[in-house]
Backbone as CSV, one residue per row, in Angstrom:
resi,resn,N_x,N_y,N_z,CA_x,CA_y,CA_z,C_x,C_y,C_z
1,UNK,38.355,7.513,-48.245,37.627,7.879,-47.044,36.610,8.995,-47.330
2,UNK,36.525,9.828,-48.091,35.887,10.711,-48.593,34.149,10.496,-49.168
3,UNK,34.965,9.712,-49.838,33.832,8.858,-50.840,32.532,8.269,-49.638
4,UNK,33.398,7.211,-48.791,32.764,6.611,-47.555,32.007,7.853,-46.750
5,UNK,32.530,9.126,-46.568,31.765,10.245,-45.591,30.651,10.367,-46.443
6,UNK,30.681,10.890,-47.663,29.972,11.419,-48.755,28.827,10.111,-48.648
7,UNK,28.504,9.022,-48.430,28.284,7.798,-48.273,27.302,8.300,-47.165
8,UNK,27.777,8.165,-46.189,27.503,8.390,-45.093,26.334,9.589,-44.921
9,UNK,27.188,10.801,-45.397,26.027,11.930,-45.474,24.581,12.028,-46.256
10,UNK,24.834,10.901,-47.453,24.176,10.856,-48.428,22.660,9.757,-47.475
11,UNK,23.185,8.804,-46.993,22.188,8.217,-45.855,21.729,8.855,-44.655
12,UNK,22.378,9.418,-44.484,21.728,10.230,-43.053,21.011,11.633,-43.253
13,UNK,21.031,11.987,-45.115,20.126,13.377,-45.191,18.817,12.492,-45.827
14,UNK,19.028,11.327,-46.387,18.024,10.289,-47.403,16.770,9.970,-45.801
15,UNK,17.462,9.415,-45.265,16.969,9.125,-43.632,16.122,10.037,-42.832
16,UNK,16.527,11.074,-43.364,15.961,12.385,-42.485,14.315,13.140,-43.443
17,UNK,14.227,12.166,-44.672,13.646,13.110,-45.428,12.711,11.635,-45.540
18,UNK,13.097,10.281,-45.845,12.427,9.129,-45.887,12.099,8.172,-44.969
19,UNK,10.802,7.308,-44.503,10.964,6.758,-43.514,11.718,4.978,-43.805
20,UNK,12.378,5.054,-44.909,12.779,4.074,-45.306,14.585,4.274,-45.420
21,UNK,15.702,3.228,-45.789,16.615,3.748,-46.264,17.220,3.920,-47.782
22,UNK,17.636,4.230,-48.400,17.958,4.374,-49.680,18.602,2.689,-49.676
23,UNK,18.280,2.709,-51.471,18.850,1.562,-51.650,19.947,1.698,-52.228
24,UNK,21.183,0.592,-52.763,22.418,1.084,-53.325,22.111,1.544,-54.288
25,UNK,21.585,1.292,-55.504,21.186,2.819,-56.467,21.491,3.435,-56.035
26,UNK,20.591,4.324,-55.702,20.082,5.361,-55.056,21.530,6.179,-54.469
27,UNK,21.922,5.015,-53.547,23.280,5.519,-52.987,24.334,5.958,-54.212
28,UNK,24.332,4.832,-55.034,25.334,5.178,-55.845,25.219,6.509,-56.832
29,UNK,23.611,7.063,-57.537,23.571,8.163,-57.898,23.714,9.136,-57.380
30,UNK,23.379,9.047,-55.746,23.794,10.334,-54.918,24.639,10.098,-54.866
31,UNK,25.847,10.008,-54.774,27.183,10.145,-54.480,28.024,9.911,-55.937
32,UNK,27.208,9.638,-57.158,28.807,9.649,-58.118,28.855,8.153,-57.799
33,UNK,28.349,7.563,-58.035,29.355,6.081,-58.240,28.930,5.492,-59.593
34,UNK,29.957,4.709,-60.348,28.879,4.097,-61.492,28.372,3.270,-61.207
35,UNK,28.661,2.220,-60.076,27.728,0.860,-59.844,27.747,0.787,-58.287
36,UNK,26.324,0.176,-58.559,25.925,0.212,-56.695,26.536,-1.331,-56.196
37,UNK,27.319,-1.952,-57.028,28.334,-2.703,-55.986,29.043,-1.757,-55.000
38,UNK,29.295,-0.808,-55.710,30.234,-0.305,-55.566,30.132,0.508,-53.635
39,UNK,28.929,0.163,-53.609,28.306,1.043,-52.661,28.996,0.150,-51.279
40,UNK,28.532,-0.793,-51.321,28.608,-1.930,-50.425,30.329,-1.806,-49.783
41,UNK,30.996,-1.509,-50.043,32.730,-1.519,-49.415,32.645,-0.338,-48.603
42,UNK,31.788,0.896,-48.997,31.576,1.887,-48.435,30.687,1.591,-46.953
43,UNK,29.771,1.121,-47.110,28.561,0.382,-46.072,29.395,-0.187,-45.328
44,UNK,30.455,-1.502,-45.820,31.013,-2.043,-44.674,32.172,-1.357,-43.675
45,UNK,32.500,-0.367,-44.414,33.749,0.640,-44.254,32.807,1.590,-43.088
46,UNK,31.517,2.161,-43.388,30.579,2.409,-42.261,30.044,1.578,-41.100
47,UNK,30.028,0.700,-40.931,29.538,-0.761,-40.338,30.859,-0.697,-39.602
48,UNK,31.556,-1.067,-39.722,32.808,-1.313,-39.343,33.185,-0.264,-38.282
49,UNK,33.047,1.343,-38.921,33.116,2.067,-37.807,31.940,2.452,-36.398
50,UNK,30.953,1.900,-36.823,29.874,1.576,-35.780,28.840,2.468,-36.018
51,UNK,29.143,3.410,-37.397,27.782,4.526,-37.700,26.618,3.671,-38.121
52,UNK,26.726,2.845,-39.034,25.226,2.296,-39.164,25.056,1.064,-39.286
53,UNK,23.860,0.096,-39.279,23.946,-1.544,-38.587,22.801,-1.635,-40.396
54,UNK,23.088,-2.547,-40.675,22.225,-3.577,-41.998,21.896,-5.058,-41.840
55,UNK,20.848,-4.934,-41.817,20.122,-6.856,-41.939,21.160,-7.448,-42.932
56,UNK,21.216,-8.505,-43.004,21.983,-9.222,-43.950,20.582,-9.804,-44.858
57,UNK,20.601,-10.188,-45.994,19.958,-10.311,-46.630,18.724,-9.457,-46.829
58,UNK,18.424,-7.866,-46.094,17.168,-7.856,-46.334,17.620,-6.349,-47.275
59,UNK,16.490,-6.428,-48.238,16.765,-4.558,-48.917,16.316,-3.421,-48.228
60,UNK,16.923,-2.280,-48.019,16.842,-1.160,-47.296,16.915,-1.234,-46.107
61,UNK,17.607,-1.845,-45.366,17.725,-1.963,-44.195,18.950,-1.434,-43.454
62,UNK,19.115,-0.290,-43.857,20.169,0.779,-43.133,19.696,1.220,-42.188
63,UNK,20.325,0.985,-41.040,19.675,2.483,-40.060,20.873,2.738,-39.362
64,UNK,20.946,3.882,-39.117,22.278,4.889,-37.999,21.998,4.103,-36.750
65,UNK,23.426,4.160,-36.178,23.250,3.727,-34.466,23.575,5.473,-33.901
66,UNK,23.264,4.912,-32.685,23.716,5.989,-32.195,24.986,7.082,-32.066
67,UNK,25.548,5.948,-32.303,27.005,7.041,-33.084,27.268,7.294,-34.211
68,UNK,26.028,6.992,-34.995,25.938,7.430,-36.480,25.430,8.884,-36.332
69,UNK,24.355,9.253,-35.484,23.072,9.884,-34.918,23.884,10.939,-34.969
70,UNK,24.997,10.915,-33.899,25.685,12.521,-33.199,27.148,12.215,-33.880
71,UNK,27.544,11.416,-34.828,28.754,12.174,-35.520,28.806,13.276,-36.033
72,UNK,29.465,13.840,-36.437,29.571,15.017,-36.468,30.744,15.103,-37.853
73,UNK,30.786,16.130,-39.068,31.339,15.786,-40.168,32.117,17.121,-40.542
């Protein structure tokens, strides 16, 4: 669960600074991962809790919902 916050924070400071979203790279070097599969269990583990919504098939297509917006960590 840690990993997943760290996840989380790592998109919502990327978000705040880019008008795009990070891609799993990206994700995975900010946070310590060795492979950006690896990223994706984290994403759905976020998804799942309703912080952020992803196109299916498209790249960079993260964005916070609104209860991504005002969580609080």
């Amino acid at each position: 669960m840690d990993t997943t916050l760290a996840v989380f924070v790592f998109i919502r400071n990327y978000l705040s600074i880019h008008p795009w979203s990070p891609s799993l790279r990206e994700i995975a070097d900010g946070c310590g991962l060795a492979w950006p599969s690896s990223v994706v269990r984290h994403l759905d583990h976020l998804e799942q809790w309703g912080l952020i919504i992803r196109q299916p098939g498209q790249a960079r297509s993260i964005t916070l919902t609104e209860k991504g917006e005002r969580f609080q960590i």
